[in-house]
C-alpha positions in Angstrom: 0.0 0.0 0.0 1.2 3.4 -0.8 1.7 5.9 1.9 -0.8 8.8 2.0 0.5 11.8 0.2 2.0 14.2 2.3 0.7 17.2 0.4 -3.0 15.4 -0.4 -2.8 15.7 3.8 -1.9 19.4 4.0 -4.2 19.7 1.1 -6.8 18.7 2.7 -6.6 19.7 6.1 -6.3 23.2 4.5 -10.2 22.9 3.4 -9.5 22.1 -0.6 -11.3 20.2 -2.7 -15.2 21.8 -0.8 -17.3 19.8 0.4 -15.6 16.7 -0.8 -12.7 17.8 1.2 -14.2 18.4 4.1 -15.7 14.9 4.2 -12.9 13.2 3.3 -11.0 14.7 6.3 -14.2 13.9 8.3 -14.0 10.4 6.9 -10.2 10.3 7.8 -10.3 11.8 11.3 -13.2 9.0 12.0 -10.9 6.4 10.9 -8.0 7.3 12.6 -10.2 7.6 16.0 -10.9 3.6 15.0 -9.9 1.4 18.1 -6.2 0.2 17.1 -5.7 -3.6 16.4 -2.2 -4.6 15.8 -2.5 -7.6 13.9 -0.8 -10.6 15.9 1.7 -8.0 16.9 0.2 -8.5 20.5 1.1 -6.2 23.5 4.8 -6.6 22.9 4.9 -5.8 19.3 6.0 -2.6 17.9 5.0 0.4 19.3 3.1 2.8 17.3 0.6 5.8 17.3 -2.8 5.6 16.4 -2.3 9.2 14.5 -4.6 11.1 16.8 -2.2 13.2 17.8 -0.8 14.1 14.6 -4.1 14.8 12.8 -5.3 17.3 15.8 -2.0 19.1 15.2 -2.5 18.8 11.3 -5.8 20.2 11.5 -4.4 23.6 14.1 -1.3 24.1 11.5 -2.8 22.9 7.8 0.1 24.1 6.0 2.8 22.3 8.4 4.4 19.7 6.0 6.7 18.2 9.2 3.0 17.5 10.9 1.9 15.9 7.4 5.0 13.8 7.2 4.5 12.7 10.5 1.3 11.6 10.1 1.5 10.1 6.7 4.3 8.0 8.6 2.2 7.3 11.7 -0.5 6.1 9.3 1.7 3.6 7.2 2.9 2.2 10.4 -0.3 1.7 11.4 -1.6 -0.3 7.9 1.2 -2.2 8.5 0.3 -3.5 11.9 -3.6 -3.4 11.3 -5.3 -5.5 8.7 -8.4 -3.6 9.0 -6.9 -0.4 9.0 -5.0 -0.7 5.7 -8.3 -2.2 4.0 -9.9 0.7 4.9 -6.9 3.5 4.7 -6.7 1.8 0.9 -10.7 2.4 0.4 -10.4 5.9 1.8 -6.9 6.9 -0.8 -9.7 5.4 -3.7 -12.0 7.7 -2.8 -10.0 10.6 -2.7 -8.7 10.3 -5.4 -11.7 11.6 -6.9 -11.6 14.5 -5.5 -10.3 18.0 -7.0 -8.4 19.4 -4.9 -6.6 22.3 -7.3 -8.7 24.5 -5.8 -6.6 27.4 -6.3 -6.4 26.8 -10.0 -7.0 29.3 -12.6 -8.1 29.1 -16.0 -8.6 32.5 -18.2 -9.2 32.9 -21.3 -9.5 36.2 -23.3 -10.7 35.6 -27.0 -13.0 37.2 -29.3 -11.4 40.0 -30.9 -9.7 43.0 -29.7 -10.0 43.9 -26.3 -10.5 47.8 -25.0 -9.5 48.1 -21.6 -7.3 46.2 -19.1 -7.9 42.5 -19.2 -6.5 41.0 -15.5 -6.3 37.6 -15.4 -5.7 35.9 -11.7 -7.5 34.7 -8.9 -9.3 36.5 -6.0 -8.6 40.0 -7.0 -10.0 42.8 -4.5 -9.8 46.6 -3.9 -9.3 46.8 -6.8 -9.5 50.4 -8.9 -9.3 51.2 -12.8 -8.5 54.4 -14.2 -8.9 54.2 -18.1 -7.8 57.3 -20.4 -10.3 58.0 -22.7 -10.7 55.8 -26.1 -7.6 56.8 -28.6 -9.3 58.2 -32.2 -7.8 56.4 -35.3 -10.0 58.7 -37.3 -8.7 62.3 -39.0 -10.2 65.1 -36.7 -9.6 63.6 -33.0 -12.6 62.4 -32.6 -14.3 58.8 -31.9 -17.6 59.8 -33.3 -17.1 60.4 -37.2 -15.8 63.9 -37.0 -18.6 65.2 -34.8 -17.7 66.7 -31.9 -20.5 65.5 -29.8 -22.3 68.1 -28.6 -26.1 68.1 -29.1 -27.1 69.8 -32.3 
């Protein structure tokens, strides 16, 4: 079994992919709180973490990629030593895959002719203020409307 990603972690313990996200940390919290069974390791077999404590810190500090290694590391232990665990760790990683989590992607497209004015491409632009000189003439005369000078007549 793979490990789980280390940045699909911070990913989602950052809130991306919506809703989908969200449950899919849900649904990995609630299977990390599973009771721990160490399969025929017994009390005297390795110890190792049931990754509690490295999802609460995951889920205080999103973007801590020590915290995500940790538990990524915690939880690949823990497959190892639980049957049950890995089946379902391995179900959960299916699932997610599903899931887009680019949230923060951006896609613009300007097309259709000749644009007049600024064109800002980004992501989550605000405050933002435009001051546009006014429309250049290519005609003889100066002016944009045929040679009139746009007063009413």
């Amino acid at each position: 079994m793979d490990p789980v990603s280390v940045g699909l972690l911070v990913a989602l313990a950052g809130g991306a992919g919506g809703e989908l996200g969200r449950d899919a940390w849900a649904a990995l919290s609630a299977l990390v709180r599973r009771p721990f069974r160490r399969g025929g390791a017994g009390e005297d077999g390795p110890a190792a973490g049931s990754g509690e404590a490295e999802l609460a810190r995951l889920a205080q500090n999103p973007a801590d990629q020590g915290t995500a290694q940790a538990l990524s590391t915690t939880l690949a232990v823990r497959a190892a030593l639980d049957a049950e665990f890995r089946a379902l760790l391995a179900a959960w990683q299916d699932q997610v895959q599903r899931i887009p989590l680019d949230d923060r992607a951006v896609h613009n497209t300007v097309s259709g002719g000749t644009q007049h004015g600024p064109v800002l491409q980004g992501r989550d632009f605000s405050n933002l203020t435009f001051t546009l000189a006014a429309p250049r003439s290519d005609r003889p005369g100066g002016s944009d409307r045929g040679g009139q000078d746009g007063t009413a007549g």
